[in-house]
Structures are given as structure tokens and as C-alpha cells.
C-alpha positions in Angstrom: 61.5 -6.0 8.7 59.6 -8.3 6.6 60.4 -11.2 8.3 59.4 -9.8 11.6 56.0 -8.8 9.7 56.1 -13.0 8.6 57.1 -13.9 12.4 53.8 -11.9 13.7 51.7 -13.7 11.1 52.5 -16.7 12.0 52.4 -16.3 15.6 56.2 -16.7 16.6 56.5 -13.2 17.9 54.0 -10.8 19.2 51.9 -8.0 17.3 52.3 -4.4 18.2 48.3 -4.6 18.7 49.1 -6.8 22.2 51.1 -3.7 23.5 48.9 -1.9 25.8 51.7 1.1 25.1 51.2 1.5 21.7 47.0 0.7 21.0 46.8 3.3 23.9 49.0 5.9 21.5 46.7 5.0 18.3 43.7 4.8 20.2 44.4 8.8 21.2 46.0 9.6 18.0 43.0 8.1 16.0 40.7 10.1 18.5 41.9 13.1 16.7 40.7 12.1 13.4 44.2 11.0 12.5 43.5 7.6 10.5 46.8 7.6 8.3 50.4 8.8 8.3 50.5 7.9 12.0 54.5 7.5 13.1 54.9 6.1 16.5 58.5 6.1 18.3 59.7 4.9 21.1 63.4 5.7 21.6 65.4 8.6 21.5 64.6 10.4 23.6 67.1 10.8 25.8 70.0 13.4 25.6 72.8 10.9 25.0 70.2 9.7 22.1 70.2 13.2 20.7 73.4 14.3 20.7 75.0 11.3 19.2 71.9 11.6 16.2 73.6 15.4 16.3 76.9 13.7 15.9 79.5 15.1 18.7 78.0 18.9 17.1 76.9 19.9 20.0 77.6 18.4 23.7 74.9 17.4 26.9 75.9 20.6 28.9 74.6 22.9 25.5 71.8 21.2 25.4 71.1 21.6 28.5 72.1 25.1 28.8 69.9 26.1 26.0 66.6 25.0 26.5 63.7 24.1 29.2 63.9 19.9 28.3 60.5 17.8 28.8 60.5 15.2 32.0 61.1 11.6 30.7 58.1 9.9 28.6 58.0 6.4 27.2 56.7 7.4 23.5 55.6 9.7 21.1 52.6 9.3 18.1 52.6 11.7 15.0 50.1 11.7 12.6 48.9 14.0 10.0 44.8 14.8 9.7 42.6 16.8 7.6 39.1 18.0 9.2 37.5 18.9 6.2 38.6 22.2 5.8 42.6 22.0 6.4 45.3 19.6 7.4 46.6 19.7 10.7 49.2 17.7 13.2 48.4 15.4 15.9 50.9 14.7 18.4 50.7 12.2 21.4 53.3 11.9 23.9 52.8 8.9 26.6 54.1 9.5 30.2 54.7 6.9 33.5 52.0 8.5 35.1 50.1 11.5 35.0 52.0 14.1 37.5 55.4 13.6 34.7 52.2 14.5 31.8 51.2 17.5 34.0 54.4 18.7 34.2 55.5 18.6 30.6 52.3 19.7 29.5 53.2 22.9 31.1 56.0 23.4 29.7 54.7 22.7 25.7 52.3 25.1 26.3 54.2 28.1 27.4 
């Protein structure tokens, strides 16, 4: 990790912050007031992804069976804020386009 961090700084590889993905994910994270404690993640997402982090204990088809699963997106921002009063979550999720956003939109507020 640091010497990717030492690779950016000296200009060999690029910075996050030339990534439309991911200043697009801060940039709506941030516009909740979120200013620290922001996680962004890109991968593992996918059921394969999940149930080998699960470890074999549960297979594709149970996964499947058991819950309404979210249309593909490309990644996901966390952050933690505090509005003066409380503290509260932020979560972004980035889609391919806006009729996959729609879609799971529907289903995370149900």
C-alpha cells in the first residue's frame, strides 16, 4: 500500500482523484455532510464474491432463493456524518446508468 501511495506521488501511477468513478461517489457522499470515515468499494459484489467471503456456508441457489438481490452496480461509498444533533449513515451506490439506479432504488426502499 505505501508504495502505491509513493507511486501516485511521484507520478508513476494514477491518483484515485483522476477516476471520474470514484470523485463522482465522494462528491455525493460529501454532499451529505459526510467529510470523514468515508469507505469506498468497488468489488464484491457479485454472488460468487459473496459466497466464497461466506466460505462454501451457504451456496448461489440459497442466496438466491432467499432474498430480492439488487441489479448489478459498479460501487458503493459509506461514510459516517453527524448533523449537529446525531450521527447518521450515508450510503452511495453507483449504477451503469440510471434505469439499473431506478430499479434498485425500488427495491432498497420497500
Amino acid at each position: 500500500m505505501i508504495d502505491e501511495h509513493i507511486d501516485v506521488i511521484q507520478g508513476t501511477s494514477p491518483s484515485l482523484a483522476e477516476v471520474e468513478e470514484y470523485v463522482s461517489a465522494v462528491q455525493w457522499i460529501a454532499s451529505m455532510g459526510i467529510v470523514n470515515e468515508i469507505t469506498l468499494r468497488n468489488k464484491g459484489f457479485s454472488l460468487d464474491e459473496v459466497v466464497q467471503v461466506r466460505r462454501g456456508q451457504v451456496t448461489t441457489a440459497e442466496i438466491v432463493q432467499e432474498t430480492s438481490l439488487l441489479m448489478p452496480f459498479t460501487m458503493v461509498a459509506t461514510g459516517i456524518g453527524y448533523d449537529g444533533e446525531r450521527s447518521f449513515s450515508g450510503l452511495v451506490i453507483a449504477h451503469e446508468d440510471a434505469a439499473i439506479a431506478e430499479s434498485n432504488l425500488k427495491l432498497l426502499i420497500t
